[in-house]
N, C-alpha and C positions, 0 to 999 in steps of 0.2 A: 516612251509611251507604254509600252507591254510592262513596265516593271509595274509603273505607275496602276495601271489597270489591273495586273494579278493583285496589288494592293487595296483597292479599292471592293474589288470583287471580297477578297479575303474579312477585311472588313464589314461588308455587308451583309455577310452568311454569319459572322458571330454574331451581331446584333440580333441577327433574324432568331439564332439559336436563344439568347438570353430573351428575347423578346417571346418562347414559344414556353420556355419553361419558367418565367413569370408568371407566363399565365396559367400555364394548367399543371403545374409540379410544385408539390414542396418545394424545397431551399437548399434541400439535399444535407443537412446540420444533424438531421437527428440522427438515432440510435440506425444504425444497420446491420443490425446481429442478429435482427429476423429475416434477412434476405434469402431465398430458397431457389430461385431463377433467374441464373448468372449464364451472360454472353462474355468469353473472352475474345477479344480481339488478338491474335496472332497470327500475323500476315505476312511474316519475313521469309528468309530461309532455313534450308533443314536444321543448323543449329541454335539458330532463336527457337525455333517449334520446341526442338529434344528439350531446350533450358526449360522450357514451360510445360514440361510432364509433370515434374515433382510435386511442384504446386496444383497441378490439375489431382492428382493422385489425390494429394491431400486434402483438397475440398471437396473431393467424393468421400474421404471415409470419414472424415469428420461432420457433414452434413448428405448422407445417405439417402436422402429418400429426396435429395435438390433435383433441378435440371439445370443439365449443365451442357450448353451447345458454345460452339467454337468458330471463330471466323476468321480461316484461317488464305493462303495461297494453296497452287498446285503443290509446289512443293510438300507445304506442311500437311496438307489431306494425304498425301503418302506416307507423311511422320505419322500422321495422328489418327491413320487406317486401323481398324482393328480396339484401338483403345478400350476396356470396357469403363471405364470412367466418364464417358463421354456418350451424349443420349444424341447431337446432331451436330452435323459441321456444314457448315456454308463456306463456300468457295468464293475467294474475290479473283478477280483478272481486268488487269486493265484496258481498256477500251470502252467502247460505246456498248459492244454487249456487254461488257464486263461492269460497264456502272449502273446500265440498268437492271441486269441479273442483281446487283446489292442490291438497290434500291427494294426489289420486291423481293431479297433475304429479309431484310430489315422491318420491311411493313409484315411479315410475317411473323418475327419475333416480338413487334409491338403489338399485334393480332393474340400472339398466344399471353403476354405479359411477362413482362422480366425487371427484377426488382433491383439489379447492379451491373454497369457495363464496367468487365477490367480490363484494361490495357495492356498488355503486357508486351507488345510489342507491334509498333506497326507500320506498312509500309507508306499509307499515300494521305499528304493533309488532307483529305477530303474525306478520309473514316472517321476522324472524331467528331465533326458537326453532323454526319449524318447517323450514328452513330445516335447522338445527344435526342434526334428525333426518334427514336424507339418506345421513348415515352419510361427509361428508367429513372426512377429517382435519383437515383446513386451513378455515377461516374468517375470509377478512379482509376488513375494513373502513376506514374512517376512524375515528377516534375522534373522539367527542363526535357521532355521527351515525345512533347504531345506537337511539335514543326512549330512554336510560337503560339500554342492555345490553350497553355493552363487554363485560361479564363473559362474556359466549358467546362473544365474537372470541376468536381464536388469535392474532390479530394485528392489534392496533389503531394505525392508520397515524396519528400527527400531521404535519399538513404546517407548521406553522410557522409561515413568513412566509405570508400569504394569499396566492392565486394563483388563476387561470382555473379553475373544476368540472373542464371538459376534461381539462388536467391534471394535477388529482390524480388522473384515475384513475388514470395511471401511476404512481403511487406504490403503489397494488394489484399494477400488473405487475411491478414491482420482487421484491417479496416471492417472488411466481414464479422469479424469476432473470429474467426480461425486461427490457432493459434497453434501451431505443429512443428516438429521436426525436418527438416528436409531430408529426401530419399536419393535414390539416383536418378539420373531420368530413366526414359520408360521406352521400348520400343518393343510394338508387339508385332511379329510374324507368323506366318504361316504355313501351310504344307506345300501350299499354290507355289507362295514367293520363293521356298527352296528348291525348288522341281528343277529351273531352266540351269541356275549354276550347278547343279548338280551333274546334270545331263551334259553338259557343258565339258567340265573337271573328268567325268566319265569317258569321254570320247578323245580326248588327250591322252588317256590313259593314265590319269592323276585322282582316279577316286579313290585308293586306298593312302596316298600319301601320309607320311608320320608327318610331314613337317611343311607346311602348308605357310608361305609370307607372302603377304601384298606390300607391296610399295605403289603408294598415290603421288605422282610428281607434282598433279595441276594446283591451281586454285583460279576461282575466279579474280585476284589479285595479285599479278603476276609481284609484287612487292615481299607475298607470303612464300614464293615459290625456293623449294633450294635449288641448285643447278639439277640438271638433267644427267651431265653426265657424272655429279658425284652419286648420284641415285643408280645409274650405273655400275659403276663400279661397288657400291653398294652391294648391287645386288648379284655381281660378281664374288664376290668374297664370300656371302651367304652361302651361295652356289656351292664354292672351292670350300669354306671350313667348316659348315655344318651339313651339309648336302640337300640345302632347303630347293623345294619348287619353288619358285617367281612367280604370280601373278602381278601385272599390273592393273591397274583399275584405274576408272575416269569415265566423263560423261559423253557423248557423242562431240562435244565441244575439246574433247583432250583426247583422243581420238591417236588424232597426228603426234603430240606428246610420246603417251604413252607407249606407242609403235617405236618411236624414236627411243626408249630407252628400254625396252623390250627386246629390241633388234640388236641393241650391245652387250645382252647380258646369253650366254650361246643357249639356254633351254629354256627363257624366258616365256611367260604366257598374257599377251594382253589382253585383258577384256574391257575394256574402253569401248562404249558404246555399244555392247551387247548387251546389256542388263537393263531393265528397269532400277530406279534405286530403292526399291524393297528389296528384288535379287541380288545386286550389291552389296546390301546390309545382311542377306544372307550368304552370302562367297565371304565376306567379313566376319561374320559369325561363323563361318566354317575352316577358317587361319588361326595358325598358332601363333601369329604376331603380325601387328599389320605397322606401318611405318609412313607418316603421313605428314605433310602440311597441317598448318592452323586452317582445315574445311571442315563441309559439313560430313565428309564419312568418316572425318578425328572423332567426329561426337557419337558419327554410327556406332566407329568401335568400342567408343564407353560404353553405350546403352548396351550392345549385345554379348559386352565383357571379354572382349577380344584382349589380349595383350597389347599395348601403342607404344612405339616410341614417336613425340610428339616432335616437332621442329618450330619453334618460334622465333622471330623475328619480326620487326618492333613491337606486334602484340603482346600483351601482356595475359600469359598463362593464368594470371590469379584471378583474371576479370573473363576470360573466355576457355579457358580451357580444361583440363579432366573436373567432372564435380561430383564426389562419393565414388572415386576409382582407384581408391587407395589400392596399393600391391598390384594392380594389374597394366602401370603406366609406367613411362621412362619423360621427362621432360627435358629436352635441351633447346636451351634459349639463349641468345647472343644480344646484348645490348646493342641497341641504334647508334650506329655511327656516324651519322650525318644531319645537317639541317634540314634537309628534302622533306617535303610535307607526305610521304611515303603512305600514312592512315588515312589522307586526304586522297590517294591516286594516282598522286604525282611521280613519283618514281617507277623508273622504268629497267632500273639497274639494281638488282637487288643485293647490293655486296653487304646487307648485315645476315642474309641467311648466309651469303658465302662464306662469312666465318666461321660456321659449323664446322668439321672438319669428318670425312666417313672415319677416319677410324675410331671416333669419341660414337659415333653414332651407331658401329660396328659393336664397342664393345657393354652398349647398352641392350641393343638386339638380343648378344648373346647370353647375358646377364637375365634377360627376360624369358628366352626360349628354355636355359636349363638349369636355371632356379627358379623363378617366376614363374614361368608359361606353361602349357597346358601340355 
């Protein structure tokens, strides 16, 4: 009966949707190359946000004088802080305040007028029907991406061959008339956000450090994660052959983790759940090499040009991972070995990152820190 009902319900909000832009919207067919007041939707986590800077970049300098407000999650308001490409961000949060705070984001942006909603990535079926109510002519997205509702797009972008998130966005900017290069992405910090790691590394007595490496063990997909104790020992050997300090990082959620492999390596330093993740991304941006899961501060270190060596397992690097970080990255990746729906969640044994092995991962580190690195 509940399936039946969310179906019924789902059903009767597109209608209501094609029922409201019959009436009072064009058809959404014509030219959109005169669009100047664009809402992106991105609502995911921090490495959807980071994907969707470039393209953000690019549709400020190719149409300069646009507005360009963003709807994004907590997360990505901490990605997308500071941006100067970017005139307002609306925050979504799921719940009852969180759906009525949209509702009166949205009746705001239909208040001020906006001439294209893009998509670029998002978290909950219920943005792109309400969404569609803003009163834009234009709504584009990716197809196959919008929970089962092409039918609301104006314009549902297939890209093809597969390619980097990054840039598909740019296949949204297209439909615009944008027609541009892709950049890196984008993270902008500040004096604020390096104060507390600073003070932090100071009081250790690691503020002058030459050689400065984080190791990130978490993710929120324990499927992504490599073992604990080869990141240990990892970060052992750093220790012993290059005389690197250790920091570990993680979120209050990896906390315990990172204590755990912190506490094996004899001068290790965790700061799991001390930071904000601005200050993170700035303890990252102040490493000569950071050494990470497929998460979202893999992407911090892109943005802030940190040296990575990246760990993947089943993901696939070419679809999520470094994008314009040429020379400053190391990738190693181990094919899936098993049937286990692992992308899906289902795994809870992760023996394709265990095939990494540290000393392959040791001797990219070192490759990075004195040729590569900083």
């Amino acid at each position: 009966m509940g399936k039946t009902w969310k179906r019924m319900k789902n059903a009767a909000l597109l209608r209501a949707v094609a029922a409201y832009r019959r009436r009072h919207l064009p058809d959404g067919k014509g030219s959109r190359g005169g669009a100047s007041r664009f809402l992106i939707v991105s609502s995911t986590g921090i490495g959807d946000t980071l994907w969707g800077t470039p393209a953000i970049y690019a549709l400020r300098k190719a149409l300069p004088d646009s507005s360009i407000a963003v709807l994004t999650s907590d997360a990505g308001q901490e990605v997308l802080a500071g941006n100067p490409a970017i005139d307002e961000i609306f925050v979504f949060r799921r719940g009852a305040a969180g759906y009525w705070r949209l509702v009166r984001s949205l009746m705001t942006v239909r208040r001020r007028g906006v001439d294209a909603v893009l998509f670029f990535h998002a978290s909950d079926r219920i943005l792109w029907p309400l969404c569609a109510f803003t009163g834009a002519p234009f709504l584009i997205g990716l197809a196959g991406q919008s929970k089962g509702q092409d039918e609301i797009l104006t314009a549902a972008i297939s890209l093809g061959d597969e390619i980097h998130w990054a840039q598909a966005r740019f296949s949204l900017l297209r439909e615009v008339g944008v027609n541009a290069t892709p950049g890196p992405i984008r993270l902008y910090l500040n004096g604020k956000d390096r104060e507390r790691p600073e003070r932090l590394l100071k009081e250790t007595g690691w503020g002058n450090v030459p050689l400065l490496v984080g190791l990130h063990p978490g993710s929120k997909d324990p499927f992504k994660q490599w073992p604990e104790d080869k990141f240990a020992r990892l970060g052992r050997a750093l220790e012993n052959k290059a005389g690197a300090k250790i920091v570990v990082t993680g979120d209050a959620e990896e906390s315990a983790l990172a204590a755990k492999v912190a506490g094996k390596i004899p001068q290790a330093l965790s700061m799991a759940g001390k930071l904000s993740m601005r200050e993170t991304a700035a303890l990252i941006e102040r490493m000569s090499l950071f050494i990470t899961n497929d998460t979202g501060p893999m992407h911090i270190a892109f943005a802030v040009k940190t040296p990575t060596v990246a760990l993947f397992s089943p993901t696939d690097p070419a679809l999520c991972g470094p994008f314009r970080a040429e020379g400053l990255t190391a990738i190693i990746r181990k094919e899936k070995t098993c049937p286990t729906s692992c992308v899906g969640k289902g795994c809870v044994d992760p023996v394709c990152m265990d095939q990494i092995t540290v000393m392959e991962v040791l001797e990219e580190a070192e490759r990075l820190l004195f040729r590569g690195g900083r």
